[in-house]
RODREN-82672 format. One record per residue: x, y, z of N, C-alpha, C in turn; residue in three letters. Coordinates in steps of 0.05 Angstrom, whole numbers, padded with zeros to 5 digits, always signed. Example, Ala and Ser with C-alpha at 12.3 -4.5 7.8 and 13.67 -1.06 7.14 Angstrom:
// RODREN-82672
+00264-00114+00156+00246-00090+00156+00264-00066+00156ala/+00257-00045+00142+00273-00021+00143+00258+00001+00157ser/
This chain:
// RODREN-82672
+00017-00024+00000+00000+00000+00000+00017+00025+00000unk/+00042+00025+00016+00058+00053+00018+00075+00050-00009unk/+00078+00028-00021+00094+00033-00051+00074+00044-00062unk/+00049+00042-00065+00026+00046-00086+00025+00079-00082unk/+00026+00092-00058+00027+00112-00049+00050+00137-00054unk/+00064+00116-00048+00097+00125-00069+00097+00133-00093unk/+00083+00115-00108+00085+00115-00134+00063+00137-00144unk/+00032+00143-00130+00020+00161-00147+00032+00186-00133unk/+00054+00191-00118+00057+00219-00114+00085+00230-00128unk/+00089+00205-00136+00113+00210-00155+00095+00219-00177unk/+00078+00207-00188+00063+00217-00214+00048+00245-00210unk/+00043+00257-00191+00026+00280-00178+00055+00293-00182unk/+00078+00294-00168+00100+00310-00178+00110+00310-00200unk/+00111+00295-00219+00116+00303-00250+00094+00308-00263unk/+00068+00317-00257+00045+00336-00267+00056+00363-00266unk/+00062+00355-00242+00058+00403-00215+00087+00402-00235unk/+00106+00391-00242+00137+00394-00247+00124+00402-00288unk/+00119+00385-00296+00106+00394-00317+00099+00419-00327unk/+00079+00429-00308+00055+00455-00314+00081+00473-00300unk/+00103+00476-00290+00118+00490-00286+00119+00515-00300unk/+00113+00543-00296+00114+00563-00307+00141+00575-00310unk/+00162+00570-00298+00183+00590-00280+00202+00563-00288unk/+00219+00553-00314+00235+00543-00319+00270+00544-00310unk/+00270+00522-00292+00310+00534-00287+00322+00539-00307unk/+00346+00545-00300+00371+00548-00323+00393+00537-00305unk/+00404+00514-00325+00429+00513-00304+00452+00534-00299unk/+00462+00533-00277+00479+00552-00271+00509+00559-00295unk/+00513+00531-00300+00538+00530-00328+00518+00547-00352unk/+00496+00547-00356+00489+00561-00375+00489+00589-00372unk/+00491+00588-00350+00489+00630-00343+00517+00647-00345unk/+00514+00670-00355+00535+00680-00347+00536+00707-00345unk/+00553+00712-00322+00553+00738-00313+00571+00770-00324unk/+00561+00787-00321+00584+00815-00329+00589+00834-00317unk/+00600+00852-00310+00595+00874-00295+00576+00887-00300unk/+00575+00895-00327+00553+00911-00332+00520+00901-00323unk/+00515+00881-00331+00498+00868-00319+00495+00865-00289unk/+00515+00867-00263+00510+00875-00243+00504+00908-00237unk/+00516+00920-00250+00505+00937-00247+00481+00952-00255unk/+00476+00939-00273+00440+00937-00283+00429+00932-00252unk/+00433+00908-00240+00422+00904-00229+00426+00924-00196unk/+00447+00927-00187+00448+00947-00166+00427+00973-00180unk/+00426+00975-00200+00408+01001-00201+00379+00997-00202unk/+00370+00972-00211+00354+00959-00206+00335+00957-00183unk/+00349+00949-00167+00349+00950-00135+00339+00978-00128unk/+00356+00994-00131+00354+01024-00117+00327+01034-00132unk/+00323+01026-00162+00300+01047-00172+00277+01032-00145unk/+00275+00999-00145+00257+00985-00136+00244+00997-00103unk/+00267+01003-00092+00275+01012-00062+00251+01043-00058unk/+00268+01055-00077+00257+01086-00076+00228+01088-00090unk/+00212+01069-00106+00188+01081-00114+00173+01055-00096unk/+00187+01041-00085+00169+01026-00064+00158+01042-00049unk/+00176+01065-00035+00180+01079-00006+00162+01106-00012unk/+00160+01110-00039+00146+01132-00050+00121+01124-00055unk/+00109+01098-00057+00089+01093-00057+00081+01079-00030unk/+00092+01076-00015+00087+01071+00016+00073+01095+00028unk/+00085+01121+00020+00075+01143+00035+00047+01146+00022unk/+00054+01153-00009+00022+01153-00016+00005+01141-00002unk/+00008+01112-00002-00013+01103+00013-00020+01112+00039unk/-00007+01122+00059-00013+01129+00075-00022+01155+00082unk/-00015+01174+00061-00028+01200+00055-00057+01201+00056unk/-00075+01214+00072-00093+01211+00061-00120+01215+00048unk/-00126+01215+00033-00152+01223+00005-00164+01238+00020unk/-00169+01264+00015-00180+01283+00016-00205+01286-00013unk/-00228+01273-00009-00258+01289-00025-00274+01313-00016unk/-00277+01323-00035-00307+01350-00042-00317+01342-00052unk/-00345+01351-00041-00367+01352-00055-00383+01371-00039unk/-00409+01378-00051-00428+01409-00045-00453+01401-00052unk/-00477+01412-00044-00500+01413-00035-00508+01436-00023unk/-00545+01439-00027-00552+01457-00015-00559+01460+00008unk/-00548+01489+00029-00550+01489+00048-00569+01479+00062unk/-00583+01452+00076-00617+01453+00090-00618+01461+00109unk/-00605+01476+00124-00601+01488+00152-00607+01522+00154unk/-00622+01535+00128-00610+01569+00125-00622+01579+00148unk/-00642+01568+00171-00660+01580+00190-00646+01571+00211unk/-00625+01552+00217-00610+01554+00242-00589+01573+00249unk/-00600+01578+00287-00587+01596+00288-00556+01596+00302unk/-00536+01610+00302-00516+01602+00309-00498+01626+00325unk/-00468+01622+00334-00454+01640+00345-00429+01653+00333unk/-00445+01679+00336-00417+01697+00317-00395+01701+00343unk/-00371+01690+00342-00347+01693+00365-00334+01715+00355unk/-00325+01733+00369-00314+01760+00376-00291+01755+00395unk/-00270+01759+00378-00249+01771+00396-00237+01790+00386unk/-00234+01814+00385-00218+01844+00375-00206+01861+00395unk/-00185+01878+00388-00174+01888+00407-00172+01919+00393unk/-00186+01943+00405-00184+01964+00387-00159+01985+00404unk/-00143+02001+00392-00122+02017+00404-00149+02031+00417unk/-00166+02037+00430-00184+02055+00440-00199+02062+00455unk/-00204+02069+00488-00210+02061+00507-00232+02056+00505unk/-00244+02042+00527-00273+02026+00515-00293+02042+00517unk/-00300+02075+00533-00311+02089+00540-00323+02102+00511unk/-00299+02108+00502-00305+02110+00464-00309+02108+00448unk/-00312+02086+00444-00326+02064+00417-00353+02046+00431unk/-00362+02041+00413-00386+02023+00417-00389+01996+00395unk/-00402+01972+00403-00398+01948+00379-00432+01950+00370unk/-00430+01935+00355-00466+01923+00345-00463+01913+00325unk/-00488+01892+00320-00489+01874+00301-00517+01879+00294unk/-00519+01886+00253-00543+01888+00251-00550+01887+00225unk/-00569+01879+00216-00581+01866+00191-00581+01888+00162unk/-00583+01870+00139-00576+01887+00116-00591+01918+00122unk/-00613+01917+00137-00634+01945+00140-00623+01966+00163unk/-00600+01946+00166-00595+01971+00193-00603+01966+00216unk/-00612+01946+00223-00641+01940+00248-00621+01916+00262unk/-00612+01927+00291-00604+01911+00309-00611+01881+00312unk/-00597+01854+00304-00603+01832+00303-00588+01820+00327unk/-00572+01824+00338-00552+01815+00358-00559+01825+00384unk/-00549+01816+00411-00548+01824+00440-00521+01828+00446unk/-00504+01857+00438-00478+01867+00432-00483+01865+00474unk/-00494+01863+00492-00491+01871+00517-00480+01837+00530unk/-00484+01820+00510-00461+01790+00508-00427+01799+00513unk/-00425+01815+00493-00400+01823+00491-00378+01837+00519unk/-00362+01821+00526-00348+01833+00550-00335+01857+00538unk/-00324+01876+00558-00312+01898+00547-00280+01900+00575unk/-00262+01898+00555-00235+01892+00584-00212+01917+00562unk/-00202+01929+00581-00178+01943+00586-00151+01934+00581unk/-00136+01938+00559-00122+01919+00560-00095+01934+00538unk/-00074+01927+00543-00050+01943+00525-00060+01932+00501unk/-00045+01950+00472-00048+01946+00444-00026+01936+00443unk/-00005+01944+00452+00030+01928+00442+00023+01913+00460unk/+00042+01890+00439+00044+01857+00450+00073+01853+00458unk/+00076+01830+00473+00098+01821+00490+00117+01808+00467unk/+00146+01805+00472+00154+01788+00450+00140+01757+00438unk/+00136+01754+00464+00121+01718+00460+00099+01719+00439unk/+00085+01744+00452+00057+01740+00429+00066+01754+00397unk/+00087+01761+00402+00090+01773+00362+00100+01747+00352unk/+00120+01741+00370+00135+01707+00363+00101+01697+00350unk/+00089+01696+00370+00060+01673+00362+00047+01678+00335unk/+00039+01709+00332+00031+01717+00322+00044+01711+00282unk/+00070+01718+00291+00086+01710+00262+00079+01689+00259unk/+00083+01670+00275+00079+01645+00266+00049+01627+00247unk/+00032+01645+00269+00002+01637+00261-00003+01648+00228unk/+00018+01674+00216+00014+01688+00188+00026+01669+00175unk/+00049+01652+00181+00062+01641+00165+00047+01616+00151unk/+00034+01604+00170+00016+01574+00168-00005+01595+00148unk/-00024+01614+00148-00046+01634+00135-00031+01627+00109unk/-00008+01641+00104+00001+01643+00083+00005+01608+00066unk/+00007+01593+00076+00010+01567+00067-00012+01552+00069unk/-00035+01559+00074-00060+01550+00087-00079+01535+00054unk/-00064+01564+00038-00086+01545+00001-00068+01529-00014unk/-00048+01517-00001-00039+01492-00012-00055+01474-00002unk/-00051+01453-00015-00070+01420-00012-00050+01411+00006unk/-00070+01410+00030-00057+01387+00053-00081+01370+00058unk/-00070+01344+00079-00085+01330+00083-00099+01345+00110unk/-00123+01332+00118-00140+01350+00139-00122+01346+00162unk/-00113+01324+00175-00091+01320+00192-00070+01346+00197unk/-00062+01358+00172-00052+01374+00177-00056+01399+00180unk/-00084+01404+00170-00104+01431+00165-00106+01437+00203unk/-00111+01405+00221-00110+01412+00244-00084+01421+00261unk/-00076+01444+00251-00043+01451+00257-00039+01459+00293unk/-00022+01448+00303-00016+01457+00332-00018+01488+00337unk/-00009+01502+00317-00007+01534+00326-00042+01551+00333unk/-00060+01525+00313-00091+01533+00320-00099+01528+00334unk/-00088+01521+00353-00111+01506+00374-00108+01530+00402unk/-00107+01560+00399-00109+01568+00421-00103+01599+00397unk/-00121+01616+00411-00110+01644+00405-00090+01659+00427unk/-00084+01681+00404-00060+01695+00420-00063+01696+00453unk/-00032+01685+00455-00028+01684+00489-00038+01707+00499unk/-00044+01704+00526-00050+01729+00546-00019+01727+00562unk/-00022+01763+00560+00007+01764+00574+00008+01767+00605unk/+00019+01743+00609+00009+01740+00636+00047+01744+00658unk/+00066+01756+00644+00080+01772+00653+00084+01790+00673unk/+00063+01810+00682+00066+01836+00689+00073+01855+00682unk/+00075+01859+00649+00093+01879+00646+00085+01900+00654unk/+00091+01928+00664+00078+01944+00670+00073+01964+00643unk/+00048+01964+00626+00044+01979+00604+00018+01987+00610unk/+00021+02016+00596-00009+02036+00603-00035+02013+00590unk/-00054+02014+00585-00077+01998+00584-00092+02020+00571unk/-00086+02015+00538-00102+02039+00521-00112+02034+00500unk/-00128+02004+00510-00134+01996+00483-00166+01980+00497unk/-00180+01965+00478-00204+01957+00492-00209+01934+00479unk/-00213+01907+00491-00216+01883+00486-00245+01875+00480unk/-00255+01874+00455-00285+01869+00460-00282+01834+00449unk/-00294+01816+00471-00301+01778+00469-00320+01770+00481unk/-00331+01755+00462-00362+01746+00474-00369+01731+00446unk/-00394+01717+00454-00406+01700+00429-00443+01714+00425unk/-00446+01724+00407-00472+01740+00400-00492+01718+00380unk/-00511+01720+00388-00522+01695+00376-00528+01711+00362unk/-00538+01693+00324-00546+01715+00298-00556+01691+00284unk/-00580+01693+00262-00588+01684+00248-00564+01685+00222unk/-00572+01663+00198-00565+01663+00176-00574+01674+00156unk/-00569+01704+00161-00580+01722+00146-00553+01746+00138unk/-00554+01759+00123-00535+01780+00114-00532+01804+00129unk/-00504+01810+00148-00511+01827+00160-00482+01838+00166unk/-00484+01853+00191-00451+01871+00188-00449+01869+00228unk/-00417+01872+00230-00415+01872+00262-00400+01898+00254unk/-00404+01918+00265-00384+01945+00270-00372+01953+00297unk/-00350+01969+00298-00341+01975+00319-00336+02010+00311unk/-00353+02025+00312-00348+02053+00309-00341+02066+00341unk/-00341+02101+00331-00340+02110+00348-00360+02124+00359unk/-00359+02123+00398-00394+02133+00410-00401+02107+00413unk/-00416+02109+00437-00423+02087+00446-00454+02083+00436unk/-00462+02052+00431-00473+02046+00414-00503+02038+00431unk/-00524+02054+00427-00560+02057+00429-00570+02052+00417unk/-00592+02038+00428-00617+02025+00401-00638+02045+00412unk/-00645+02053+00391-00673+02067+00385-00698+02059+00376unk/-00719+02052+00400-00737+02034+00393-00756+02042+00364unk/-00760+02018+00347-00772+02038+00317-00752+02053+00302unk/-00728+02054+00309-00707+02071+00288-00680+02055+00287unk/-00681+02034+00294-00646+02016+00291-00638+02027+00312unk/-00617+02041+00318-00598+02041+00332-00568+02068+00313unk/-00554+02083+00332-00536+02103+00328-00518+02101+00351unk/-00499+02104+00339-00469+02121+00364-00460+02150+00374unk/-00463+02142+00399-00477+02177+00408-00442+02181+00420unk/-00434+02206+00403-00415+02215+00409-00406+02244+00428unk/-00401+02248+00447-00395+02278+00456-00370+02287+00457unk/-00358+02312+00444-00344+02327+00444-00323+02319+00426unk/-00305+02326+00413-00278+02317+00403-00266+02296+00411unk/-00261+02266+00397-00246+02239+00406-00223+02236+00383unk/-00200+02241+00387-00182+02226+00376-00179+02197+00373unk/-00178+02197+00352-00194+02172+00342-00167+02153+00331unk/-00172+02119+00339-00148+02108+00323-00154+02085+00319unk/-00163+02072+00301-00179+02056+00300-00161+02032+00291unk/-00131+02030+00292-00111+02004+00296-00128+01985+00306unk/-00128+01962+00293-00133+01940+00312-00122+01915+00302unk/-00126+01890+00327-00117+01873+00317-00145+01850+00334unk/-00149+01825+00300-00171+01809+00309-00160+01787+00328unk/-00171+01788+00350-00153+01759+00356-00170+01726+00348unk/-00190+01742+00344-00206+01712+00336-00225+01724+00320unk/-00242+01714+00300-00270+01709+00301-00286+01685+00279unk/-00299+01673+00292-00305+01656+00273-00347+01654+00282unk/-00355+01633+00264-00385+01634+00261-00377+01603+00261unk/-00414+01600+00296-00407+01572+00302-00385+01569+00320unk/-00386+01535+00323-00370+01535+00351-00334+01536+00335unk/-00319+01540+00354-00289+01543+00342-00281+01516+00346unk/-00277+01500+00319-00265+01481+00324-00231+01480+00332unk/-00221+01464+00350-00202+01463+00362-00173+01447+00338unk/-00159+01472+00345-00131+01465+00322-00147+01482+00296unk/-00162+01491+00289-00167+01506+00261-00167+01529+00257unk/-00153+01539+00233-00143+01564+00236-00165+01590+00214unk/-00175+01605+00219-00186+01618+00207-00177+01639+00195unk/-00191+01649+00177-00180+01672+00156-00171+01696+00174unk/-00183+01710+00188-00173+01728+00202-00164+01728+00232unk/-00157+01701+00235-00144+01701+00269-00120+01708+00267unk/-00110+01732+00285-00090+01745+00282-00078+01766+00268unk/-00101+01779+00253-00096+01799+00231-00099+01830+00242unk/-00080+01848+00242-00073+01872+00260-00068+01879+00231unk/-00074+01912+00239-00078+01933+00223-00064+01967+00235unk/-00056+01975+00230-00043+02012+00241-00058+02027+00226unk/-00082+02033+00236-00087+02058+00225-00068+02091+00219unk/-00062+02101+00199-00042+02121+00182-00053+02146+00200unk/-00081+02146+00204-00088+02174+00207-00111+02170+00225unk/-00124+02189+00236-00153+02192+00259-00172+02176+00249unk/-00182+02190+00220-00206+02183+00210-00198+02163+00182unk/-00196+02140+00195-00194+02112+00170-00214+02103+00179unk/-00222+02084+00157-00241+02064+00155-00234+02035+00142unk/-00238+02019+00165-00235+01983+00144-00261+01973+00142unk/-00264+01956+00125-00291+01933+00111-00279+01918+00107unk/-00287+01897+00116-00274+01865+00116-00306+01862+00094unk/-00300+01839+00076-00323+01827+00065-00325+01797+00064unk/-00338+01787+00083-00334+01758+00098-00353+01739+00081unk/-00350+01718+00056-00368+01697+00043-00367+01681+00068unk/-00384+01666+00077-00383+01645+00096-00404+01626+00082unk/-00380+01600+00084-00386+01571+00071-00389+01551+00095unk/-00421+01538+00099-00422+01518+00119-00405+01498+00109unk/-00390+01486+00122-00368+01467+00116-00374+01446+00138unk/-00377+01419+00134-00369+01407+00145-00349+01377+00141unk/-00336+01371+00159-00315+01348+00157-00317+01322+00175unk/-00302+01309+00149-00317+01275+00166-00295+01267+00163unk/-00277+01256+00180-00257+01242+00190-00278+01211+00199unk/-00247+01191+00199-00259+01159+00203-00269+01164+00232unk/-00268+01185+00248-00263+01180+00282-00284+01206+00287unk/-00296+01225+00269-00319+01241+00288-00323+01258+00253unk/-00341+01271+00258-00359+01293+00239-00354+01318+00252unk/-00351+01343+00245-00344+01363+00241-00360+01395+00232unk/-00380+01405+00241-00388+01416+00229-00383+01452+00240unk/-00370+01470+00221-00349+01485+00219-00379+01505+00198unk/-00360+01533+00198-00376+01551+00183-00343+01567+00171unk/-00333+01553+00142-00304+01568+00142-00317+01591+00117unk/-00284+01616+00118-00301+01639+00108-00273+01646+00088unk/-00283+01661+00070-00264+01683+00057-00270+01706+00061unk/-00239+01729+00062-00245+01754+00072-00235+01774+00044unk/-00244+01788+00039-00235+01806+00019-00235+01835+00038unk/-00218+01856+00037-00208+01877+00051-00213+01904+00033unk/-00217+01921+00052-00222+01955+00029-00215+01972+00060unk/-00195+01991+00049-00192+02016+00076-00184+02037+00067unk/-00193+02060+00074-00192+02078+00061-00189+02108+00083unk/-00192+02128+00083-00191+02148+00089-00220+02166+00092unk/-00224+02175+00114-00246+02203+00114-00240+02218+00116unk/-00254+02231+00093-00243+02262+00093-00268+02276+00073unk/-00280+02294+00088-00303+02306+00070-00304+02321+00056unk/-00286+02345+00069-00285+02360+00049-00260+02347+00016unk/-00252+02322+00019-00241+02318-00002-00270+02297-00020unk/-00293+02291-00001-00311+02271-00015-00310+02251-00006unk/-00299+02250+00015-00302+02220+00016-00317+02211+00040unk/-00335+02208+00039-00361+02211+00058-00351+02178+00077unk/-00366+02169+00103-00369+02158+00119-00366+02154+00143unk/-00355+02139+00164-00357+02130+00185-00329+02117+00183unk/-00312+02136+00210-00283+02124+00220-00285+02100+00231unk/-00282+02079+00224-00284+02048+00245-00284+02029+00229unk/-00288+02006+00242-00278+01974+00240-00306+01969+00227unk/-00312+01949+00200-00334+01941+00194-00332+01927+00180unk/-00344+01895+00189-00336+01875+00187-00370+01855+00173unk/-00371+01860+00148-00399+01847+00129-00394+01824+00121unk/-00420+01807+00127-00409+01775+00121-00437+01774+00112unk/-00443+01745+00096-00458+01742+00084-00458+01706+00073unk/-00481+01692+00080-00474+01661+00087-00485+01649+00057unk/-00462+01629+00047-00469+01617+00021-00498+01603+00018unk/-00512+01596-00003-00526+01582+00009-00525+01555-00003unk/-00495+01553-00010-00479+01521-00011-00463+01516+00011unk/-00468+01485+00012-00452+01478+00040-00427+01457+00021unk/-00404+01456+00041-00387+01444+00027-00380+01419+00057unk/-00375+01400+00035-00366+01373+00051-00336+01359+00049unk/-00331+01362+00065-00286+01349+00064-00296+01319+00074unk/-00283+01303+00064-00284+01270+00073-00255+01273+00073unk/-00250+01250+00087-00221+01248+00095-00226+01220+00095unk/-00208+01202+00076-00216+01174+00071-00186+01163+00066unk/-00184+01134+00079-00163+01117+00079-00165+01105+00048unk/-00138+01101+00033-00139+01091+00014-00140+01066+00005unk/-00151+01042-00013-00166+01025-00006-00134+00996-00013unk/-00132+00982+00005-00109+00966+00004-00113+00944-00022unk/-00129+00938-00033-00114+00920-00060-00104+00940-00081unk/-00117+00963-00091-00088+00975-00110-00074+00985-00105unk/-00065+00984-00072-00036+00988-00067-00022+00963-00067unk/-00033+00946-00053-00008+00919-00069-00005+00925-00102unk/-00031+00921-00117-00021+00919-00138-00008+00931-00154unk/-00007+00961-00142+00015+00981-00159+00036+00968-00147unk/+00043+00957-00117+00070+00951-00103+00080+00925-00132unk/+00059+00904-00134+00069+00895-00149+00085+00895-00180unk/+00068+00922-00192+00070+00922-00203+00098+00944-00224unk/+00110+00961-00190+00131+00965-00190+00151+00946-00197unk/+00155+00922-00179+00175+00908-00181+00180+00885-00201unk/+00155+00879-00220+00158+00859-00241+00161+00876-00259unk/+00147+00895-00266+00152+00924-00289+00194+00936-00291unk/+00206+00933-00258+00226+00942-00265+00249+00916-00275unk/+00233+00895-00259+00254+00877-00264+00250+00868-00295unk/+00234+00875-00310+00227+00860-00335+00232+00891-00355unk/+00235+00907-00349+00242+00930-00363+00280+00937-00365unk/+00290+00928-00337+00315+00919-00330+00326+00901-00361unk/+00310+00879-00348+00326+00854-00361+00326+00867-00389unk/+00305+00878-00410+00301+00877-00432+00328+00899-00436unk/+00323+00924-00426+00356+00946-00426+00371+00930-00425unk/+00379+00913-00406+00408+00895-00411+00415+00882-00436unk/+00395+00870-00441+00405+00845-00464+00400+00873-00493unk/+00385+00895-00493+00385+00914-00515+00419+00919-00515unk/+00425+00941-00493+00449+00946-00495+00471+00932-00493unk/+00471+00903-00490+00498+00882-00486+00499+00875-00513unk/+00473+00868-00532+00472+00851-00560+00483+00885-00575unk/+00478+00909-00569+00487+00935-00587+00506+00927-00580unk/+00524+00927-00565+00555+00937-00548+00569+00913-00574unk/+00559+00880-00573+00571+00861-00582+00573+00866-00608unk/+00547+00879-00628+00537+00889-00648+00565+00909-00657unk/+00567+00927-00645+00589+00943-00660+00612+00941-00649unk/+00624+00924-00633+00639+00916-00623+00649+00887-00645unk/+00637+00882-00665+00635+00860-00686+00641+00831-00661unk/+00625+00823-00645+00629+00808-00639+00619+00777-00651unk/+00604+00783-00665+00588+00764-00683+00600+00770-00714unk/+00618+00758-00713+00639+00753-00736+00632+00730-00749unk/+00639+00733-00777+00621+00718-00797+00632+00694-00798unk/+00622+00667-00795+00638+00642-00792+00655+00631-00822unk/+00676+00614-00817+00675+00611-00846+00655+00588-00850unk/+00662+00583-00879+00648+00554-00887+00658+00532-00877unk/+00633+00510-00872+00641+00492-00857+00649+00468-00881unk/+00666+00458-00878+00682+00435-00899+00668+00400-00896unk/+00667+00407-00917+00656+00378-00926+00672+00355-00914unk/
């Protein structure tokens, strides 16, 4: 019985030996060159380096968009305020209020603190830093990185002592506002609503006016933690008394889905205009900070997605049979040229009877 057994697995191994795809060569039949090792050391190295380059790809990861219309335009949400005006707070007044002019906000949310306009070294250090990431912010990164360490906190409080005069006025608070088109200002005269007439800034006597400022925050909605917004950290020197800035704020509901939570964010673009008052030259308006935003009524969606593991083997594979078979074919091209004009294939004579 164990000969019989013997014998059909000898026959089962000269089938599998048969159907053999992958034929030896004996070793006396091979032969080696330099050049041909060094085909192959380079070989190796291309193999090495687009492995390692496609290792990271894979682990990079897929960033999708896509958009839809907003179904949320009647929820209501929080406009966050943080500004710092060169101007004592006795002076200026804030408010938030609809395309008609008509008070939409509870500006009496808003804290009002005393507080220097020059910053400590630490916070300009911070501050550069936070412009530098702004500035690099519309290149394509992965969201991983969009959540940058420098966002996850606004400008330090200087908690030092330095001793500096306190001539500037901190207005922070969160003002609840509909999704509707509207403006947050910070003029000068403190700011009254007039029941049936909107609201005015009641000013008395001559104010030297300087309307420098710097934003330390503001975003719409809650602040997600590590994300950096268009105007966190953006300071301005007013040239003269009577300037005027307009920020013009698009705000896009955005939200983002990571494998590990959902995200829902309100991100914005700012476009800028400042200019000068001066009447008798024409140029009519209001010295102050004014800041118009206005909500898309497209929402945009970021997926953040792992890339899917069989065509990364199969590109992996298909690195290394592509080079080794693109290899071999260069070798034997340029060894049969080299032999080619090298007359190595010299004409035989005739063979004798």
């Amino acid at each position: 019985m164990l000969r019989r057994l013997t014998r059909g697995n000898k026959k089962v191994q000269d089938v599998i030996k048969e159907i053999d795809a992958f034929p030896k060569v004996e070793d006396s039949y091979v032969s080696t060159s330099s050049f041909g090792g060094l085909v192959s050391v380079l070989c190796w190295i291309g193999i090495i380096v687009l492995l390692y380059s496609e290792i990271n790809y894979f682990y990079d990861l897929k960033i999708e968009y896509s958009y839809s219309v907003d179904k949320e335009a009647d929820k209501q949400l929080d406009l966050n305020v943080d500004i710092t005006i060169a101007m004592k707070c006795n002076l200026i007044g804030a408010d938030v209020v609809d395309i008609w002019g008509n008070s939409i906000g509870d500006t009496n949310l808003l804290q009002e603190e005393l507080t220097p306009f020059e910053l400590s070294e630490n916070q300009k250090i911070f501050l550069q830093a936070q412009g530098a990431i702004k500035g690099i912010s519309g290149s394509h990164k992965a969201l991983a990185d969009m959540m940058s360490d420098i966002g996850r906190k606004l400008v330090p409080r200087d908690d030092h002592g330095r001793q500096v005069a306190k001539d500037a006025c901190r207005f922070h608070g969160r003002i609840p506002i509909h999704k509707v088109q509207g403006n947050f200002h910070i003029l000068s005269g403190r700011s009254v609503n007039i029941p049936g007439m909107g609201h005015a800034h009641l000013q008395f006597g001559e104010v030297t006016k300087n309307f420098s400022h710097r934003i330390n925050g503001l975003t719409f909605g809650d602040r997600i933690e590590g994300m950096l917004y268009a105007l966190d950290g953006e300071e301005k020197r007013a040239p003269i008394s009577d300037y005027s800035y307009q920020y013009y704020v698009q705000i896009v509901p955005t939200v983002y889905i990571t494998d590990h939570e959902r995200i829902q964010t309100y991100q914005y673009t700012v476009q800028e205009r400042k200019r000068s008052v001066d009447h008798s030259a024409g140029h009519h308006g209001s010295a102050g900070i004014v800041i118009k935003y206005e909500f898309s009524p497209i929402s945009a969606t970021v997926s953040q997605k792992q890339k899917h593991f069989t065509p990364f083997i199969t590109r992996l594979l298909g690195i290394v049979g592509g080079i080794f078979s693109t290899s071999g074919l260069l070798n034997l091209l340029i060894t049969e040229g080299y032999c080619w004009i090298c007359c190595c294939y010299r004409k035989q004579p005739p063979a004798k009877n």
